[in-house]
VEXMARDO-612823 format. One record per atom (N, C-alpha, C): residue number from 1; residue in one letter; atom name; x, y, z. Coordinates in nm, 3 decimals. Example, Ala and Ser with C-alpha at 12.3 -4.5 7.8 and 13.67 -1.06 7.14 Angstrom:
<recs>
REC:k:r:a:xx:yy:zz
REC:1:A:N:1.319:-0.569:0.780;
REC:1:A:CA:1.230:-0.450:0.780;
REC:1:A:C:1.320:-0.330:0.780;
REC:2:S:N:1.285:-0.225:0.708;
REC:2:S:CA:1.367:-0.106:0.714;
REC:2:S:C:1.290:0.003:0.787;
</recs>
This chain:
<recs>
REC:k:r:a:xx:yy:zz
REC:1:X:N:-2.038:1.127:6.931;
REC:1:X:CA:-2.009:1.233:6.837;
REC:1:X:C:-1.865:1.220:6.790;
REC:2:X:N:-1.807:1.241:6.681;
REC:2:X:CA:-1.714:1.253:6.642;
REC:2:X:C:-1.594:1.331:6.700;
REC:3:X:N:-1.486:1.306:6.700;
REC:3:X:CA:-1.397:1.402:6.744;
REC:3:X:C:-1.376:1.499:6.645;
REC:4:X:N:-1.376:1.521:6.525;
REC:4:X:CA:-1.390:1.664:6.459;
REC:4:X:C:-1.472:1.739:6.469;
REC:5:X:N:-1.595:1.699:6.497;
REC:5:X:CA:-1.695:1.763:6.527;
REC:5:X:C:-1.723:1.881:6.679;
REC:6:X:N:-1.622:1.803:6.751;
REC:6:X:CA:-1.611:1.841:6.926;
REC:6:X:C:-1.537:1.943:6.854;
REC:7:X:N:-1.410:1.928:6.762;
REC:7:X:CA:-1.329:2.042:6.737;
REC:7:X:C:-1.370:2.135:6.672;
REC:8:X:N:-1.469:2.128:6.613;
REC:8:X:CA:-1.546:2.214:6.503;
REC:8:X:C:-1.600:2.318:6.600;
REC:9:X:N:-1.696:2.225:6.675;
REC:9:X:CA:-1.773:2.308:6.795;
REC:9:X:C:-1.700:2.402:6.899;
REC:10:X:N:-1.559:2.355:6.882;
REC:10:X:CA:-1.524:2.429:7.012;
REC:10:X:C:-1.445:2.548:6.921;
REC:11:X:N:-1.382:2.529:6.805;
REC:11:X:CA:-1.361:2.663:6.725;
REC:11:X:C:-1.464:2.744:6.752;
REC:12:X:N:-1.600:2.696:6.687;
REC:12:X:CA:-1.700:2.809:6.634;
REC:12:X:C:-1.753:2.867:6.782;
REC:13:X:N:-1.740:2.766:6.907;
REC:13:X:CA:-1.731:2.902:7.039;
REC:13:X:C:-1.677:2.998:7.063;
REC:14:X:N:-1.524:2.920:7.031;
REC:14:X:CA:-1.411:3.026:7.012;
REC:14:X:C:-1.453:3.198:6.934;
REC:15:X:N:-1.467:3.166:6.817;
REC:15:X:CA:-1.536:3.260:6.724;
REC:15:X:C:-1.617:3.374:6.800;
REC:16:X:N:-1.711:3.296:6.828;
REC:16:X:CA:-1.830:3.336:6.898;
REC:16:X:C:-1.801:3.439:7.028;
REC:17:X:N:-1.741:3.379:7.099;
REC:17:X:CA:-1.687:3.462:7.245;
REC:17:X:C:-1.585:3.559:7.173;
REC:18:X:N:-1.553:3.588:7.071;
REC:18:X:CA:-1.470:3.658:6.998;
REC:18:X:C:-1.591:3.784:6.965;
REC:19:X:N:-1.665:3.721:6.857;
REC:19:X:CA:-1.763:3.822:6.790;
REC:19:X:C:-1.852:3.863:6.891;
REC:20:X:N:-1.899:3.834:7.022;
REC:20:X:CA:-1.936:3.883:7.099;
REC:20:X:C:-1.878:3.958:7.189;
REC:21:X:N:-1.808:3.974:7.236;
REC:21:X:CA:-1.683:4.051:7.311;
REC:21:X:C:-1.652:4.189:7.152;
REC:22:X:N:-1.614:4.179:7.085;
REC:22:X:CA:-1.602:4.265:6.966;
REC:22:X:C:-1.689:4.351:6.988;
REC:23:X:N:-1.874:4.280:6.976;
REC:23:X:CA:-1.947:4.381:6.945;
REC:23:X:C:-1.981:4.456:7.091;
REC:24:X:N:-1.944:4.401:7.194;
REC:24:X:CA:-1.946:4.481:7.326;
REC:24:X:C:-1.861:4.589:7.336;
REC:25:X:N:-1.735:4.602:7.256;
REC:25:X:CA:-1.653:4.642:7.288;
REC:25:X:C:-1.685:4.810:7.202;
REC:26:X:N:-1.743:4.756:7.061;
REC:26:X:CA:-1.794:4.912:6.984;
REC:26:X:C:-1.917:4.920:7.057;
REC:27:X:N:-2.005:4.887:7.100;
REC:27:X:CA:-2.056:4.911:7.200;
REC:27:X:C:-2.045:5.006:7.296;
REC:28:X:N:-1.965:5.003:7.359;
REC:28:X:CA:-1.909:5.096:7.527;
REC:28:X:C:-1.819:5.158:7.459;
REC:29:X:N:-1.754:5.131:7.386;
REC:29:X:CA:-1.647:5.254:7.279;
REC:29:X:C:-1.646:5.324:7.220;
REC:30:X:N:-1.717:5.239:7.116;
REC:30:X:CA:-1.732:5.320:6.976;
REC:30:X:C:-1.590:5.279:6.884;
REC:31:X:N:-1.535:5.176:6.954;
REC:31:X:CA:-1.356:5.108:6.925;
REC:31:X:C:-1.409:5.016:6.872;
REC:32:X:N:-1.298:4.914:6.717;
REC:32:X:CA:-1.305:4.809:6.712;
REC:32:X:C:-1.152:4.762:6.821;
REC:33:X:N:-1.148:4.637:6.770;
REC:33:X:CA:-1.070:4.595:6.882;
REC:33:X:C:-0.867:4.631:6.808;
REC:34:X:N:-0.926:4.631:6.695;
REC:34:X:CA:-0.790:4.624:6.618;
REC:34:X:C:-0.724:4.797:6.632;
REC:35:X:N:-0.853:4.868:6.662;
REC:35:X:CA:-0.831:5.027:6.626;
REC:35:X:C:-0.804:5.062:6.811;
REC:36:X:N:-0.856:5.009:6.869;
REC:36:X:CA:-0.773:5.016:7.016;
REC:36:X:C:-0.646:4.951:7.038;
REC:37:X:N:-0.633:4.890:6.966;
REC:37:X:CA:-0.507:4.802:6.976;
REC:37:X:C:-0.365:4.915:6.946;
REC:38:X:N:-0.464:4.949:6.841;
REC:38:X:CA:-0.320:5.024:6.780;
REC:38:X:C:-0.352:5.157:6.837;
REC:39:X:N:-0.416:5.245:6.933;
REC:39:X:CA:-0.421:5.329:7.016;
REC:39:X:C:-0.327:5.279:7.123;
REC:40:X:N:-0.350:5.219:7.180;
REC:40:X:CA:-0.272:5.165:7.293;
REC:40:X:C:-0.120:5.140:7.267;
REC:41:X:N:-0.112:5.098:7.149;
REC:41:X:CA:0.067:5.091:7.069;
REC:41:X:C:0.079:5.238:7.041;
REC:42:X:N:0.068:5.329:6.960;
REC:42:X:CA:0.034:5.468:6.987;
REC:42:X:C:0.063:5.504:7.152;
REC:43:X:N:-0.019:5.531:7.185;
REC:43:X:CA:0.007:5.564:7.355;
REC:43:X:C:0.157:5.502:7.392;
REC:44:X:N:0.190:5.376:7.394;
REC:44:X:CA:0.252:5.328:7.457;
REC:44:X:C:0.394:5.394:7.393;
REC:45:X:N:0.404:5.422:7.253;
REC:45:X:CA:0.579:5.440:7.247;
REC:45:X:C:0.549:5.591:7.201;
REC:46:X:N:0.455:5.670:7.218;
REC:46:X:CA:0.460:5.843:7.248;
REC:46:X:C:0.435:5.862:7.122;
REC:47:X:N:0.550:5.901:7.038;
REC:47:X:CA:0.535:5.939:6.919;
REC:47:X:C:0.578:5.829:6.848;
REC:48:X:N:0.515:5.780:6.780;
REC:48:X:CA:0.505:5.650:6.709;
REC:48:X:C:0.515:5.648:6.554;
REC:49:X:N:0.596:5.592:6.443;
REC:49:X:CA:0.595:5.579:6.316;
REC:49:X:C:0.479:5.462:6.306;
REC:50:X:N:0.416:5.485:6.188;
REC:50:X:CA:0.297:5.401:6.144;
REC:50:X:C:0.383:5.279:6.116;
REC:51:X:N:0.467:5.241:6.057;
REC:51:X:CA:0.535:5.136:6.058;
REC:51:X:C:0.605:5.032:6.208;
REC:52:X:N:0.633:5.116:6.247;
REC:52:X:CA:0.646:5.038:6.362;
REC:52:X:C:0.498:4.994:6.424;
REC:53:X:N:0.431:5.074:6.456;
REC:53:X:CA:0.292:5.014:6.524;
REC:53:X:C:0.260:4.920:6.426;
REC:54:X:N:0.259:4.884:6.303;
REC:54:X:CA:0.205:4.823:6.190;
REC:54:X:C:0.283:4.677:6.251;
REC:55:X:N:0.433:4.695:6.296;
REC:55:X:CA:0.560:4.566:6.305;
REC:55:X:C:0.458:4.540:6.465;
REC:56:X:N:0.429:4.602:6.526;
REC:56:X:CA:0.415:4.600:6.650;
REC:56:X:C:0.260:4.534:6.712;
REC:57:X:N:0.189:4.591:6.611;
REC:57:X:CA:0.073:4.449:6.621;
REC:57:X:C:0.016:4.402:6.533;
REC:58:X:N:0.141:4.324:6.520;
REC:58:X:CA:0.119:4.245:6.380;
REC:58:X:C:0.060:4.250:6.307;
REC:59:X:N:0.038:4.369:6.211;
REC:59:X:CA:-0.103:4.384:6.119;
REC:59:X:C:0.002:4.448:5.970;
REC:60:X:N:-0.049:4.440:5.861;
REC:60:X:CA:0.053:4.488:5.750;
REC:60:X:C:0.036:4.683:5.764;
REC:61:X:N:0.098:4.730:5.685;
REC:61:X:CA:0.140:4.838:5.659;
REC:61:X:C:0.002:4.919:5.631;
REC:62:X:N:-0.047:4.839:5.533;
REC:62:X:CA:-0.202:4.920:5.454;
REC:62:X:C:-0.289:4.873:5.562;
REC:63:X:N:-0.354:4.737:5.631;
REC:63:X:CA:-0.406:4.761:5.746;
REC:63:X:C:-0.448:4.890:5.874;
REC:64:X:N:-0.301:4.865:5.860;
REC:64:X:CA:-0.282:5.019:5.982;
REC:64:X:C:-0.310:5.129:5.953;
REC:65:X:N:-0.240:5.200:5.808;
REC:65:X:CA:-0.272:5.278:5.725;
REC:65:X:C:-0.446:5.297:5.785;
REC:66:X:N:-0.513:5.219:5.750;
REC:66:X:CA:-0.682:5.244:5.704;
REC:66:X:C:-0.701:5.246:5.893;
REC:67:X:N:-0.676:5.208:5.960;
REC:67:X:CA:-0.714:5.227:6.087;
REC:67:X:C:-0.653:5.338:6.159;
REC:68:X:N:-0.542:5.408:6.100;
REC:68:X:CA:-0.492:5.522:6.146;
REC:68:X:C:-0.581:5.662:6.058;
REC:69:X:N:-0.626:5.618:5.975;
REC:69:X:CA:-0.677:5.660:5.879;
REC:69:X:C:-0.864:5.745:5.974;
REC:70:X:N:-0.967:5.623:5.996;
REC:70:X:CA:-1.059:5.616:6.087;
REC:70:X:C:-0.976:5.666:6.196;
REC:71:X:N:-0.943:5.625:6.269;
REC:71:X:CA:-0.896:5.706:6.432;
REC:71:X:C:-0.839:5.866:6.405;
REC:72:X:N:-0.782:5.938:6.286;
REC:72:X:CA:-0.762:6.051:6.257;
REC:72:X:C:-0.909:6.144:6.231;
REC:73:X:N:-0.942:6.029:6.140;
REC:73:X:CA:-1.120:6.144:6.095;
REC:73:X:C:-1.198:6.195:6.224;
REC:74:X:N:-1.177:6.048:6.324;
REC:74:X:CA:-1.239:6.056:6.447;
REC:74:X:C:-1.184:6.127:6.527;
REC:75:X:N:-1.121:6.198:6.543;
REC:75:X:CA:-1.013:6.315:6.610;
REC:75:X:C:-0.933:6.237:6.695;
REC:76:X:N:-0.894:6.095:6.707;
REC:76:X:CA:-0.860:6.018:6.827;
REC:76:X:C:-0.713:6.023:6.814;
REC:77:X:N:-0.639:6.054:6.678;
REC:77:X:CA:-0.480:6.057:6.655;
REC:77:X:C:-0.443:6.137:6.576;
REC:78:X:N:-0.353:6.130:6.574;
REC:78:X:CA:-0.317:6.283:6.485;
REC:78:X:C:-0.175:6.280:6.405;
REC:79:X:N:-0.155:6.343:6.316;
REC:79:X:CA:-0.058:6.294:6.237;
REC:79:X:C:0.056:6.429:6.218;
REC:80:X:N:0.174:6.374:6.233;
REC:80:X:CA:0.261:6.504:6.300;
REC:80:X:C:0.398:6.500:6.205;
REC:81:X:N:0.432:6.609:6.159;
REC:81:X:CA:0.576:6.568:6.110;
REC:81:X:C:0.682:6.531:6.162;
REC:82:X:N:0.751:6.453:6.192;
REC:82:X:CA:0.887:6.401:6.304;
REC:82:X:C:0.976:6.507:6.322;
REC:83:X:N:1.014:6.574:6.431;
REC:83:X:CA:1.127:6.660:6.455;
REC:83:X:C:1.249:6.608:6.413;
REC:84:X:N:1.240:6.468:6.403;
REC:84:X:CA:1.379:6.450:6.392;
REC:84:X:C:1.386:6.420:6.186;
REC:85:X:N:1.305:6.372:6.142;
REC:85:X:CA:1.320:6.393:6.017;
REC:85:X:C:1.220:6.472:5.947;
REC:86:X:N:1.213:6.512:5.912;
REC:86:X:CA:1.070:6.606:5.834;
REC:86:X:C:1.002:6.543:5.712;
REC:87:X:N:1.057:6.412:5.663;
REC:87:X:CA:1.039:6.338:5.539;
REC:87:X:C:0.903:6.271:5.651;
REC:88:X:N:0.949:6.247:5.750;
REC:88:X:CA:0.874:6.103:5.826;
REC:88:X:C:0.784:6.162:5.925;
REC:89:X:N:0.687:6.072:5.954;
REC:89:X:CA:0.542:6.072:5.975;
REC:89:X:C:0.532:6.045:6.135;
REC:90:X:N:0.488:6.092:6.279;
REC:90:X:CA:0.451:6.033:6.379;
REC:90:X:C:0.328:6.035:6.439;
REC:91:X:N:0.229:5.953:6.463;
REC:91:X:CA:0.195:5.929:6.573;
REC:91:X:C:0.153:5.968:6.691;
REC:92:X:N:0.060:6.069:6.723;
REC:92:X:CA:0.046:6.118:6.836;
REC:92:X:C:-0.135:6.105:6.886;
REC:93:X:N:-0.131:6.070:7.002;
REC:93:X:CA:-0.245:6.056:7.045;
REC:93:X:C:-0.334:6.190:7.088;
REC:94:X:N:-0.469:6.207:7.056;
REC:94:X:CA:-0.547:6.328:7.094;
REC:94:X:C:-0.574:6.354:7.255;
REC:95:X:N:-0.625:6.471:7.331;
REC:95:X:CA:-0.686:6.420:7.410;
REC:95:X:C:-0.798:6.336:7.416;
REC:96:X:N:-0.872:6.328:7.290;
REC:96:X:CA:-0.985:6.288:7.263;
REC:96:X:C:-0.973:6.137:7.312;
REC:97:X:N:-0.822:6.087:7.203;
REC:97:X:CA:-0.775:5.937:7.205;
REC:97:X:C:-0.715:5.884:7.323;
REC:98:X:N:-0.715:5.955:7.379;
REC:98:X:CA:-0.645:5.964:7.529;
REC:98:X:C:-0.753:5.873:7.653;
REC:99:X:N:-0.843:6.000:7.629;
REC:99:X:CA:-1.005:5.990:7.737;
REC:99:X:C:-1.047:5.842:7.667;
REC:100:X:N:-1.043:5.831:7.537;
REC:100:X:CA:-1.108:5.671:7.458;
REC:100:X:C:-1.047:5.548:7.556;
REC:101:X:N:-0.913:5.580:7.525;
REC:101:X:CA:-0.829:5.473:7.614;
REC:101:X:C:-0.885:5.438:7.728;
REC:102:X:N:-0.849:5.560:7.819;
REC:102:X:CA:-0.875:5.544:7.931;
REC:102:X:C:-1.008:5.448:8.004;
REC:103:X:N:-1.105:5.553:7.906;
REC:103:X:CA:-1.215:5.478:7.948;
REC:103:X:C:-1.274:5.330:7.844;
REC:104:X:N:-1.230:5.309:7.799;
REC:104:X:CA:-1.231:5.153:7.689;
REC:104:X:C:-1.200:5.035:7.761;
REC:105:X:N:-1.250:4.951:7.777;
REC:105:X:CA:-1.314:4.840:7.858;
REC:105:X:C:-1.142:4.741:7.756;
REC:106:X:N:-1.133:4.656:7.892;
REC:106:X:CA:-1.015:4.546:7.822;
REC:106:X:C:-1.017:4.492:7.712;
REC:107:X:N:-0.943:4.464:7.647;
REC:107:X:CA:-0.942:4.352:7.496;
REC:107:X:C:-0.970:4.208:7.555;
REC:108:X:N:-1.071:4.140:7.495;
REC:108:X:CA:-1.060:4.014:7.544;
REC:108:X:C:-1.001:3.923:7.595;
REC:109:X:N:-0.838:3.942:7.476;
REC:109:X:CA:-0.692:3.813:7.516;
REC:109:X:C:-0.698:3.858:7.646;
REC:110:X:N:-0.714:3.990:7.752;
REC:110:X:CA:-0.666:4.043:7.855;
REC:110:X:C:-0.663:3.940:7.961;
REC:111:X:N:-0.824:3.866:7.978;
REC:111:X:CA:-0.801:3.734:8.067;
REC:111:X:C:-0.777:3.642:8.024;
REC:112:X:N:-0.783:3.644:7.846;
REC:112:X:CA:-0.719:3.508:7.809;
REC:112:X:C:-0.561:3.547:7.871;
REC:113:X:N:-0.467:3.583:7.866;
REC:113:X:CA:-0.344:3.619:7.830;
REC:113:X:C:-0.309:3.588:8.020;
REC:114:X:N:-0.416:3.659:8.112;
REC:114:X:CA:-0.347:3.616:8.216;
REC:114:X:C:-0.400:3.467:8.291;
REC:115:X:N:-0.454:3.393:8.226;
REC:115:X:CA:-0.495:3.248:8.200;
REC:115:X:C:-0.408:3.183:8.166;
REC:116:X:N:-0.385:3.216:8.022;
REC:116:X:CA:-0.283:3.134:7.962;
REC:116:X:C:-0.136:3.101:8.054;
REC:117:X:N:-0.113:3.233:8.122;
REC:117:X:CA:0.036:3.251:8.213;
REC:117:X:C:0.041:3.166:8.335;
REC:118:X:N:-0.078:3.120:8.329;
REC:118:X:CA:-0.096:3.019:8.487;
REC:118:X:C:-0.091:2.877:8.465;
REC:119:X:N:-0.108:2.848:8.290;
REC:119:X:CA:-0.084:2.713:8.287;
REC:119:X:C:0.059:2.681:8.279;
REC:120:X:N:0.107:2.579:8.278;
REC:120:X:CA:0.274:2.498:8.314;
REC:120:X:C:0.283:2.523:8.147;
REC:121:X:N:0.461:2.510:8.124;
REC:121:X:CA:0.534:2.559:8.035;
REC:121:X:C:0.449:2.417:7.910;
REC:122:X:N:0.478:2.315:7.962;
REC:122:X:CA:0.432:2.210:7.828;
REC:122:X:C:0.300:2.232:7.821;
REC:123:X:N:0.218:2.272:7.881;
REC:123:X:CA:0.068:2.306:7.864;
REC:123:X:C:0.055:2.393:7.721;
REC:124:X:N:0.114:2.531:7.753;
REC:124:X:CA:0.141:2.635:7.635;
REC:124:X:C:0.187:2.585:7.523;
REC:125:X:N:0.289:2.496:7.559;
REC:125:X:CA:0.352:2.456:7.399;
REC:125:X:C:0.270:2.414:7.340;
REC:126:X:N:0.217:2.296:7.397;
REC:126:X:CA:0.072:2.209:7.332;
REC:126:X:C:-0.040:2.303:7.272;
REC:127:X:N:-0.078:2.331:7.351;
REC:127:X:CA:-0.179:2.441:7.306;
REC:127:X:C:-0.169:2.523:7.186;
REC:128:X:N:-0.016:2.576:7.184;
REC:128:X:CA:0.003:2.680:7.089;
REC:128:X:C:0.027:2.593:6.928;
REC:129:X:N:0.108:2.478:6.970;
REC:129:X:CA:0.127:2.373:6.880;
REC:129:X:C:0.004:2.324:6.811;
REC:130:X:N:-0.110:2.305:6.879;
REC:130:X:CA:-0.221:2.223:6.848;
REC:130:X:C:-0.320:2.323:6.743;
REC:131:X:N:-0.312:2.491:6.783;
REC:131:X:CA:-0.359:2.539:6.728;
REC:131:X:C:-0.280:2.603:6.619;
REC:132:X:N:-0.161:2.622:6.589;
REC:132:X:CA:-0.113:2.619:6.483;
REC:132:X:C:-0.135:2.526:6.385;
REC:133:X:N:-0.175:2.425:6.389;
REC:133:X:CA:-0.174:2.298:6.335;
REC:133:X:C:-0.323:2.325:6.262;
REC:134:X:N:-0.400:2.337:6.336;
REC:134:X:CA:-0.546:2.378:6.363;
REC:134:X:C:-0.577:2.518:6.243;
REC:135:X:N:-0.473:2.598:6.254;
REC:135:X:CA:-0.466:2.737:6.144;
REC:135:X:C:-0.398:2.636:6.037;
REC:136:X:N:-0.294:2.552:5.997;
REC:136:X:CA:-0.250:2.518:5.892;
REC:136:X:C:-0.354:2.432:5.790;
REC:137:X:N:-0.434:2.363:5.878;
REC:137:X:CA:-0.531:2.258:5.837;
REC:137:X:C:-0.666:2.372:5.727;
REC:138:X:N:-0.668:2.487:5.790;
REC:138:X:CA:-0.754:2.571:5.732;
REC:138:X:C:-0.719:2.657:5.645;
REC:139:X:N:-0.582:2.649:5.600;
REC:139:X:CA:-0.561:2.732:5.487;
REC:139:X:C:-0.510:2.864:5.553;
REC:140:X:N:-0.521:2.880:5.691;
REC:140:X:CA:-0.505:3.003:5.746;
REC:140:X:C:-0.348:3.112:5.790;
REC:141:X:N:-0.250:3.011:5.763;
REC:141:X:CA:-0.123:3.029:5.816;
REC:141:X:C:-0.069:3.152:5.744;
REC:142:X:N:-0.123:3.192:5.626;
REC:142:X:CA:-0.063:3.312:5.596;
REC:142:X:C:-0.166:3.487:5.569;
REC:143:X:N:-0.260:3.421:5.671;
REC:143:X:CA:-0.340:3.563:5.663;
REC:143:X:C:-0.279:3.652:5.725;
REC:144:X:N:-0.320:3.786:5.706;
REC:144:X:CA:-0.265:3.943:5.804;
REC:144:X:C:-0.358:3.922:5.954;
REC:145:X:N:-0.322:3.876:5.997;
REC:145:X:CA:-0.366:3.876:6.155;
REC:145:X:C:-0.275:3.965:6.267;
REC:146:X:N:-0.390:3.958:6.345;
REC:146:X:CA:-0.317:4.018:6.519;
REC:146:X:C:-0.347:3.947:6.617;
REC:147:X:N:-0.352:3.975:6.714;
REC:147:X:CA:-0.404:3.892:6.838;
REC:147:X:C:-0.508:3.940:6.859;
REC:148:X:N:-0.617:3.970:6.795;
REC:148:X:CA:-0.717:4.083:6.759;
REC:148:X:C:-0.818:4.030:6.685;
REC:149:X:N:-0.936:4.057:6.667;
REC:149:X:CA:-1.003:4.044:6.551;
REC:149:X:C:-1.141:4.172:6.502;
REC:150:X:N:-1.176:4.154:6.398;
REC:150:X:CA:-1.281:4.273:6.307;
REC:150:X:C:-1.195:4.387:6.291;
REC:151:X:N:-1.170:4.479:6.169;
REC:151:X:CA:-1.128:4.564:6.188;
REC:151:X:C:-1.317:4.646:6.090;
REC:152:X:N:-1.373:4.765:6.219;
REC:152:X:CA:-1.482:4.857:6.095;
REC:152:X:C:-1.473:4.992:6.165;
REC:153:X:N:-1.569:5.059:6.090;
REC:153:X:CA:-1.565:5.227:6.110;
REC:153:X:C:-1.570:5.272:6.259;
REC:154:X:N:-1.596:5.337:6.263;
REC:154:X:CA:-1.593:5.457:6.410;
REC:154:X:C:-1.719:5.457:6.438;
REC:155:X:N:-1.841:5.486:6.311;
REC:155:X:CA:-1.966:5.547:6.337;
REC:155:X:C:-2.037:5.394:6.393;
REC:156:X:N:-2.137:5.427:6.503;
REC:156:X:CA:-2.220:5.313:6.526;
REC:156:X:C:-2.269:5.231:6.431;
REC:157:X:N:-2.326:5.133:6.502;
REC:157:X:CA:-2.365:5.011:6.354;
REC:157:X:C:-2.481:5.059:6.295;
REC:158:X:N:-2.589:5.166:6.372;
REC:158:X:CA:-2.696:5.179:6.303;
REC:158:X:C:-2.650:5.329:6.191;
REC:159:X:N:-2.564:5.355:6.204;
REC:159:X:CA:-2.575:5.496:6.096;
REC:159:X:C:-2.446:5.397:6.022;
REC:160:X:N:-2.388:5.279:5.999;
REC:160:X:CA:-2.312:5.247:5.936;
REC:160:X:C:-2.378:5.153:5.788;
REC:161:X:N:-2.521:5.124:5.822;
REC:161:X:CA:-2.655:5.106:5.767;
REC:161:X:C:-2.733:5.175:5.678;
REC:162:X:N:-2.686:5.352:5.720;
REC:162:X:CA:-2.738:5.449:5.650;
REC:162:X:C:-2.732:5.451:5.513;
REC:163:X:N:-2.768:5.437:5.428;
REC:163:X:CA:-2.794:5.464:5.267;
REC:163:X:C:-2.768:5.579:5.207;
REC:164:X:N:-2.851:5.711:5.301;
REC:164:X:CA:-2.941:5.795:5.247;
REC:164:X:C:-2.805:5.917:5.133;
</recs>
C-alpha cells in the first residue's frame, strides 16, 4: 500500500475517534464539545469577558458569540453587566451550568493530552511538526479552530430534525 494512503487512513481514524467521542459526548450531555469548552473557561476565570474566553480557546469572537449565545437560551450562562465597567459584558455560570460541568464526561484531548506528556521532548516536536505540515498540505492552516471539534445546538439530534 502506499504511504499516503497509510496517512490518509490514519487521518480519517483520527476524524473518526473525534466524531465519535463528539457524538457521545451530546449524548450524556446534551454539550457539544466546543460549548463545554467554553463552560469550563467560564467556570475557570469566574466572571469572564466573552473576549477573553474567545482569546482563550482559541475560537474567533463571533464563534463564541453563537455558543454563548446557545448556552444562555439553555439557562447554562448568563450574561451580567461588569461591576467594574458598566459598558462591558461578563460571564457567569448558572447553577444549571454548573451541575452540566460537573456532571459532563471528559473532552477527548483529556487522555490524548495526558499521553502526549509521557512521550520524550523530540517525540512532541516531531509529532507536532509532522502534523502541522499535514494541516498546511490541506489548505487548513488558517481555519478558526480549537483543540476541539463540531460546534451545534443544545436540543437533541432528534428534535434538531424537527420541521414541524
Amino acid at each position: 500500500m502506499s504511504t499516503y494512503l497509510d496517512v490518509l487512513i490514519a487521518l480519517r481514524r483520527i476524524m473518526r475517534a473525534i466524531d465519535l467521542h463528539s457524538k457521545q459526548l451530546v449524548r450524556v450531555s446534551g454539550l457539544t464539545a466546543p460549548q463545554l469548552l467554553v463552560l469550563k473557561e467560564v467556570q475557570l476565570l469566574g466572571h469572564a469577558k466573552p473576549s477573553i474566553v474567545a482569546k482563550n480557546v482559541h475560537l474567533s469572537q463571533a464563534t463564541v458569540t453563537s455558543i454563548i449565545d446557545r448556552l444562555e437560551r439553555a439557562g447554562l450562562i448568563r450574561r451580567e453587566r461588569s461591576q467594574k465597567d458598566r459598558r462591558a459584558v461578563d460571564l457567569t455560570l448558572t447553577e444549571e451550568g454548573e451541575r452540566k460541568l460537573k456532571d459532563a464526561p471528559d473532552l477527548l484531548q483529556a487522555d490524548f493530552i495526558k499521553r502526549f506528556e509521557k512521550l520524550e521532548d523530540w517525540e512532541r516536536s516531531l509529532l507536532l511538526s509532522s502534523i502541522q505540515r499535514v494541516a498546511g498540505m490541506m489548505d487548513a492552516g488558517d481555519l478558526d479552530v480549537a483543540p476541539i471539534l463540531e460546534i451545534g445546538d443544545l436540543k437533541p439530534e432528534e428534535e434538531q430534525h424537527d420541521f414541524h
